[in-house]
N, C-alpha and C positions, 0 to 999 in steps of 0.2 A: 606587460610582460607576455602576457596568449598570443599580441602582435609580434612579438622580437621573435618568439618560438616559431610561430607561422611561418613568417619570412624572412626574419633575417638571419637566424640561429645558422642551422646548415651551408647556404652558401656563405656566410664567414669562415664558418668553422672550415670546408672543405678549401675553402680557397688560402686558408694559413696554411693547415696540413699540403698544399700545394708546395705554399712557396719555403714553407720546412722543408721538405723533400728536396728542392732544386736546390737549398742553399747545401743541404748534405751530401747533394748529389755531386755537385760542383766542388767541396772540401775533399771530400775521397778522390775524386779524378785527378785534383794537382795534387794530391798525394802522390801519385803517379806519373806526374808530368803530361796527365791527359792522353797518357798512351802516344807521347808522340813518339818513340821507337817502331809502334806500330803504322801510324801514320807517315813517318819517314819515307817506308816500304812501298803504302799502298800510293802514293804519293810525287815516289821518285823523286824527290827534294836533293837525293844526293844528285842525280842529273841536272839538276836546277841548278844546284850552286857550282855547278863544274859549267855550267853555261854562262849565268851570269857575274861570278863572282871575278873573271877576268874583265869586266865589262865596269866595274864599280869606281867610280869618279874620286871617292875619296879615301877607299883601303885597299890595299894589295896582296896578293898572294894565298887570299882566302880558300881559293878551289883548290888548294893545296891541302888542305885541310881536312881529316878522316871523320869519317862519317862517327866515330864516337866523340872526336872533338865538337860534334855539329851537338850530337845529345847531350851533351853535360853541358852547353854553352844555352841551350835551351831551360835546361834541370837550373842555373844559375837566374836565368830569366824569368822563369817561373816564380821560384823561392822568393827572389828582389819584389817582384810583385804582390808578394802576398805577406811581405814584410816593411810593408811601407814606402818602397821602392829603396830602400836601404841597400848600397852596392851595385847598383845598377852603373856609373858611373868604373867602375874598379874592375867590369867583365874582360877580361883579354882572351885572348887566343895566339896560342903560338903555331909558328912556321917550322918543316922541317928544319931548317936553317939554323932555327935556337933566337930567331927573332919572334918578338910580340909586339901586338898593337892590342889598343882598345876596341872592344867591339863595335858599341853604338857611338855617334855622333850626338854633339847636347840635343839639337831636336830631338833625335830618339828617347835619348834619359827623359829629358819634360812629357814627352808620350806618354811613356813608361810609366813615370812619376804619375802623371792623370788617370791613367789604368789603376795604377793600385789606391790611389784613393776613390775611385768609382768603387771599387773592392771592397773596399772597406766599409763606404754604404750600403751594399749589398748586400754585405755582410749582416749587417748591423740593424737593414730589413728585415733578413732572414730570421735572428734573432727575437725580433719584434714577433715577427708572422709564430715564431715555435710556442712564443709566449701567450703569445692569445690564443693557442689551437688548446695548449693546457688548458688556460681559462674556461674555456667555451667546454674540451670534455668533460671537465669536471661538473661543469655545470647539466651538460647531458647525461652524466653518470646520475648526478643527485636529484634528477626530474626524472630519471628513469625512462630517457627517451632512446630507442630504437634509432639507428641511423635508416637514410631512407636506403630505398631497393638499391641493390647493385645495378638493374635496370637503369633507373632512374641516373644515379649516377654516373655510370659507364656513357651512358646516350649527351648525358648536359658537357662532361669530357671532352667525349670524341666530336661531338659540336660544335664544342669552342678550340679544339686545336684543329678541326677543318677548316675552320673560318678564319682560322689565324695564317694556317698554311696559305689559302687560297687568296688571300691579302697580298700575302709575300710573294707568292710565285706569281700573281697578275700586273704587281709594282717591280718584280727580279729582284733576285737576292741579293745582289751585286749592288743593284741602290737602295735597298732597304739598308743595306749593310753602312754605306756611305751615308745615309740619310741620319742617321742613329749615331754615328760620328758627328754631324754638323750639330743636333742636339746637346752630345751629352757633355764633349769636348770643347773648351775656352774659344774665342775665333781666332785671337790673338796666337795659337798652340798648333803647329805644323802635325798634321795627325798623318796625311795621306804622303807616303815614300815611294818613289818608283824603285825599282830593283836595282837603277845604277847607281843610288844614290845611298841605298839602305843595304845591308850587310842583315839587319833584323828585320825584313822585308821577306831579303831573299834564303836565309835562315827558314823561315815560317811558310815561304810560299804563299803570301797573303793573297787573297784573303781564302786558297781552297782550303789551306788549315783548319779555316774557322770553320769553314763547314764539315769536315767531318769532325772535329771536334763538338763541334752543337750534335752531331747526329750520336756519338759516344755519349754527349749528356743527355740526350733523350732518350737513350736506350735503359742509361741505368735510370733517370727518374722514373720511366716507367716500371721497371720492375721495384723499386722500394715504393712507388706511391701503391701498386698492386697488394704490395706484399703488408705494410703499414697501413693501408685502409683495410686490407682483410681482419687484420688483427683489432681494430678500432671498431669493424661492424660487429665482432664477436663479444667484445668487450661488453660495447652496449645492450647487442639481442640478448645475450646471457643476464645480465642486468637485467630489464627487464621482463625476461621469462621470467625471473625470480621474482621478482615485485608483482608479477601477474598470480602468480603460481600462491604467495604467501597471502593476498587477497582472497583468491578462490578459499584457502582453505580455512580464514575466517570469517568468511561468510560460510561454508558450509559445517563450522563449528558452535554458531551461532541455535541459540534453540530456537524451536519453533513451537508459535503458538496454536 
């Protein structure tokens, strides 16, 4: 057990508290659609789909289409995702005209369908990861252990998201990005859509969406891991300054011979 404390106690514990945070981080965002109203903007997506949506091999009349029809058609995509891909099949969009089509093509749905069961793992890691951060504080509560420095902490962090960044930007994000599709994605499962082909392609502006969307979820993990580790090293120091504190004062209650 002095070994589990030594080395393995804290980086579990810090690396659940980790991936709790990203899974909560990631819940709150598609709360919101990940701010893609925002992202629309910074993005110019509406230029995008007035460029390519005349261009698309298998739907018409898309660029016709108002930039709130674009975000609610996204708000539907999101939801289908995080519902087991439930309705993704059933997304239309109408023309001024009073005509509708469906948005994605079945490649897309199967996509789609693959996303949200990755999701759903993810999920279900997260869960895992919240589970054992409890386990672990409680067990830090009841040994009465001190989390280490914020030093210490901060530096092993900022460490390991340099080396993760530095990975990425020396391989390009563009193929890490594709790289991580051929992994996690069926082979048999069409993942990659050019813009004449996809409508949910050229919707999202793949793949710059994704990045600032990753840069929105690293913004707020940072701030709730900041903000949930603060409250978790006070937890503890408080803990045991008291346990230090109720020591001292039996030993110096203690008579002397």
């Amino acid at each position: 057990m002095a070994l589990f404390k030594r080395i393995f106690l804290w980086p579990l514990l810090l690396t659940s508290h980790l991936l709790m945070v990203a899974l909560v981080s990631w819940l709150l965002l598609a709360k919101v659609d990940f701010l893609y109203p925002l992202a629309y903007q910074l993005l110019d997506i509406e230029q995008h789909i007035q460029e390519y949506g005349p261009q698309n091999r298998y739907k018409s009349g898309f660029e016709q289409t108002s930039p709130e029809t674009h975000q609610q058609l996204f708000h539907e995509i999101n939801r289908a995702v995080h519902q087991q891909g439930k309705g993704l099949a059933d997304i239309r969009y109408e023309l001024p005209s009073g005509d509708s089509d469906t948005l994605l093509r079945t490649p897309e749905v199967i996509h789609l369908q693959d996303v949200a069961k990755l999701i759903d793992h993810l999920v279900t890691a997260g869960i895992a990861a919240a589970l054992l951060w409890c386990l672990l504080l409680i067990y830090a509560w009841r040994q009465r252990l001190p989390l280490p420095s914020a030093k210490k902490i901060l530096s092993g962090f900022v460490g390991a998201m340099f080396a993760l960044t530095a990975v990425i930007l020396v391989a390009g994000p563009t193929r890490v990005f594709y790289w991580l599709h051929t992994v996690i994605f069926p082979d048999e499962h069409e993942w990659f859509f050019f813009y004449e082909d996809s409508l949910m392609t050229t919707l999202m502006k793949a793949p710059d969406l994704f990045g600032v969307i990753t840069l929105f979820l690293l913004m707020l993990l940072m701030c709730l891991w900041l903000f949930t580790l603060s409250i978790t090293s006070r937890l503890l120091q408080h803990r045991h300054r008291l346990a230090a504190d109720t020591s001292s004062s039996r030993k110096n209650r203690q008579p002397k011979k």
